[in-house]
SELO-368283 format. One record per atom (N, C-alpha, C, O): x, y, z; residue in three letters. Coordinates in pm, whole numbers. Layout:
       c1       c2       c3   res
        X        Y        Z   Ala
...
END
This chain:
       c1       c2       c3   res
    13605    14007     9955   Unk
    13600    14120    10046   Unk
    13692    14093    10163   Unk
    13729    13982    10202   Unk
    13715    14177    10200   Unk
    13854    14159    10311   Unk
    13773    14198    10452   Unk
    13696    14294    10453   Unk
    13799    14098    10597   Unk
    13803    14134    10672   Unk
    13936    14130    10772   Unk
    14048    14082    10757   Unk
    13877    14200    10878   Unk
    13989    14214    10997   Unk
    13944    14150    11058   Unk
    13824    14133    11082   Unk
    14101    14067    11125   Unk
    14097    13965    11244   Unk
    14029    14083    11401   Unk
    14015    14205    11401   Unk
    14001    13983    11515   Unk
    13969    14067    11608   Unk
    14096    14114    11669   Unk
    14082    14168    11779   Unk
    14195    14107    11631   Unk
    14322    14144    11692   Unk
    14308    14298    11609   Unk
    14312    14394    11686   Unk
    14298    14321    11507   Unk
    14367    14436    11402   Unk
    14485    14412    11346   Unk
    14534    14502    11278   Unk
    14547    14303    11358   Unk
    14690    14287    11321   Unk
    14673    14219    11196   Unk
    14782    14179    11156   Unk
    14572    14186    11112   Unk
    14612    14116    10956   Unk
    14484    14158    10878   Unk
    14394    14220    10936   Unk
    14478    14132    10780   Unk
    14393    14176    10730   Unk
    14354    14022    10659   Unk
    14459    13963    10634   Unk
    14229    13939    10618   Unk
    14217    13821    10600   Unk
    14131    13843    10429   Unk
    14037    13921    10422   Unk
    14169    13779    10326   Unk
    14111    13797    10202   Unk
    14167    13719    10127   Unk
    14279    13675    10148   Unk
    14085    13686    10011   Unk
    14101    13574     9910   Unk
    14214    13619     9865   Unk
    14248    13737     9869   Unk
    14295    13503     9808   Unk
    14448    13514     9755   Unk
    14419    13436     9640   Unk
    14400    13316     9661   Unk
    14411    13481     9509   Unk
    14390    13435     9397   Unk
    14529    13343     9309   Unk
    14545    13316     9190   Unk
    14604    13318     9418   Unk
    14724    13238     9384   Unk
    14706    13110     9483   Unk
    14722    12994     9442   Unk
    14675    13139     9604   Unk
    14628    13028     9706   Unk
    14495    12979     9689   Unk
    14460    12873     9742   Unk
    14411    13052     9613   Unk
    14261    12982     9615   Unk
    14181    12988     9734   Unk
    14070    12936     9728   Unk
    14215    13040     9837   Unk
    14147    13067     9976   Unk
    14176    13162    10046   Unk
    14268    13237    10014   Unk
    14094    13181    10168   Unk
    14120    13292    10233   Unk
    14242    13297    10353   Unk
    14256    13205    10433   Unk
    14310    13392    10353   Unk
    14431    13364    10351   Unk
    14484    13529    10444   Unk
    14425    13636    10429   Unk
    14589    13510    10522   Unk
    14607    13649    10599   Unk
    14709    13756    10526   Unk
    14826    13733    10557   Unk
    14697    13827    10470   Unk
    14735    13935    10428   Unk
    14806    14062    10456   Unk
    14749    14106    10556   Unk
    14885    14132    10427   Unk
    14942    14252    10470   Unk
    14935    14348    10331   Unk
    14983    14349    10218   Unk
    14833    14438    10423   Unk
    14758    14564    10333   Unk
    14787    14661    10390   Unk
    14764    14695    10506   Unk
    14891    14760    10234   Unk
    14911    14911    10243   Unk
    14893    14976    10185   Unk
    14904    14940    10067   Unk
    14854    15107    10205   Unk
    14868    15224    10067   Unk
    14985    15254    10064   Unk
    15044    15298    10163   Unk
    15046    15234     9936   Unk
    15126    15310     9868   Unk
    15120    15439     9779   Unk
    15027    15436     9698   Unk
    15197    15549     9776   Unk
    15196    15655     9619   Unk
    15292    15616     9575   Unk
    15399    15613     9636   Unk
    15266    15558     9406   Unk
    15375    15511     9354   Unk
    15352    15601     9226   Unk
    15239    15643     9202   Unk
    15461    15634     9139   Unk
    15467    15729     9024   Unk
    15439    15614     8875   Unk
    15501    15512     8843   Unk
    15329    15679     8811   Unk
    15319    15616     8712   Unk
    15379    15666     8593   Unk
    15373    15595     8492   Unk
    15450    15801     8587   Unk
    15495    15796     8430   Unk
    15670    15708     8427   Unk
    15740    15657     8514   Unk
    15681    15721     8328   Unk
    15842    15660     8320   Unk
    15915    15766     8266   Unk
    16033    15748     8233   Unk
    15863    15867     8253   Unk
    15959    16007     8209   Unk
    16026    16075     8365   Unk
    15993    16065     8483   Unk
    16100    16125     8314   Unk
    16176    16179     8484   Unk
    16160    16291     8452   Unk
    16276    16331     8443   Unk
    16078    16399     8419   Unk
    16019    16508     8400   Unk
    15888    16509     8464   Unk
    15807    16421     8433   Unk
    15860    16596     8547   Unk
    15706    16605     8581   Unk
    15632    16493     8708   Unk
    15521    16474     8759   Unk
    15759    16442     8716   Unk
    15691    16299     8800   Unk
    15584    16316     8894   Unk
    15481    16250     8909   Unk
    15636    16441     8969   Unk
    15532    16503     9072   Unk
    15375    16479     9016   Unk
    15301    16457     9112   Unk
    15309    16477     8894   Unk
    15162    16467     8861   Unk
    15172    16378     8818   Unk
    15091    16388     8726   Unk
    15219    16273     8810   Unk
    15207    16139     8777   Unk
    15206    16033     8919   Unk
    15227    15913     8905   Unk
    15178    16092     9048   Unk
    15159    15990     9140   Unk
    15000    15990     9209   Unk
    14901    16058     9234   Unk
    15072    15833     9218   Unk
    14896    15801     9254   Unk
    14867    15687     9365   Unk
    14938    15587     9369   Unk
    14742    15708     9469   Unk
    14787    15590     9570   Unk
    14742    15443     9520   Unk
    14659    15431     9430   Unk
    14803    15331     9585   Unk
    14793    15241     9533   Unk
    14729    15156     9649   Unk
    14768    15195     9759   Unk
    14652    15063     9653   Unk
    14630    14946     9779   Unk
    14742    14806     9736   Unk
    14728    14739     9633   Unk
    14826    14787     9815   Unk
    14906    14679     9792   Unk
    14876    14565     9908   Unk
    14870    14595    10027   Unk
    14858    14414     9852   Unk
    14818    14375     9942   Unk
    14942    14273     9916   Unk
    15020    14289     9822   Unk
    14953    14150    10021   Unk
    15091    14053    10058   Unk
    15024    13954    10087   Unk
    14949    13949    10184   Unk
    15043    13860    10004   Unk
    14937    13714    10085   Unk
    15085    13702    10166   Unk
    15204    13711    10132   Unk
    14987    13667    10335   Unk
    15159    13614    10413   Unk
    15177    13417    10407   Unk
    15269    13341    10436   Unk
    15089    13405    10372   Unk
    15095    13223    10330   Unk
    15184    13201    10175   Unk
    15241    13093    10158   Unk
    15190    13292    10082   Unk
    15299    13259     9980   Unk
    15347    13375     9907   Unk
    15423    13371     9810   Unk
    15282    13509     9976   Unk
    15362    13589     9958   Unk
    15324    13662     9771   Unk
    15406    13739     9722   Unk
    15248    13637     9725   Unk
    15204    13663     9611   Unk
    15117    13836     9669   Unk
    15039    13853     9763   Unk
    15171    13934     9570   Unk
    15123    14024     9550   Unk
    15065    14090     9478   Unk
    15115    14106     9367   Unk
    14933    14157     9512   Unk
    14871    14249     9416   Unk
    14829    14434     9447   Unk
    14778    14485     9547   Unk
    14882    14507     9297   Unk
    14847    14672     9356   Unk
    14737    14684     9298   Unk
    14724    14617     9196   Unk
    14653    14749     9330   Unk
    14497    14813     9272   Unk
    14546    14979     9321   Unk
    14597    15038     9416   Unk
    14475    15008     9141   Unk
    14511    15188     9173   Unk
    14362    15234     9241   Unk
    14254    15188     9205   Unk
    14380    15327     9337   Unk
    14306    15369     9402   Unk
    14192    15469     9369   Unk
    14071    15463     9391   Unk
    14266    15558     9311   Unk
    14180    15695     9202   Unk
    14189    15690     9075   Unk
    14283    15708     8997   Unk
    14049    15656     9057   Unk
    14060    15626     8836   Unk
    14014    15723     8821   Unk
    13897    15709     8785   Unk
    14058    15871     8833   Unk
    14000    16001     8776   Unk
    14075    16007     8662   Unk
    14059    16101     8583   Unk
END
């Protein structure tokens, strides 16, 4: 589970490449999931992207599984 420092400036959560808890940079992204260049417009979807800032290993989780 992720918390916030008392600053607001990082976001602090396990980094499954570092093995510990570790400071982070967390965004939503809309990124397009089809690979056809037709229609792209209904193929986007938001994403949570997070940044371990200790090695920099990243992970996206899709946001809406409708």
């Amino acid at each position: 589970m992720a918390t916030q420092s008392s600053a607001f400036s990082e976001t602090v959560e396990i980094c499954d490449a570092c093995g510990e808890s570790t400071p982070h940079d967390v965004t939503i992204e809309i990124q397009t999931e089809s690979k056809k260049s037709e229609n792209t417009e209904f193929s986007r979807e938001p994403y949570r992207v997070a940044e371990c800032l200790e090695c920099g290993e990243t992970t996206n989780k899709r946001m809406n599984n409708a």
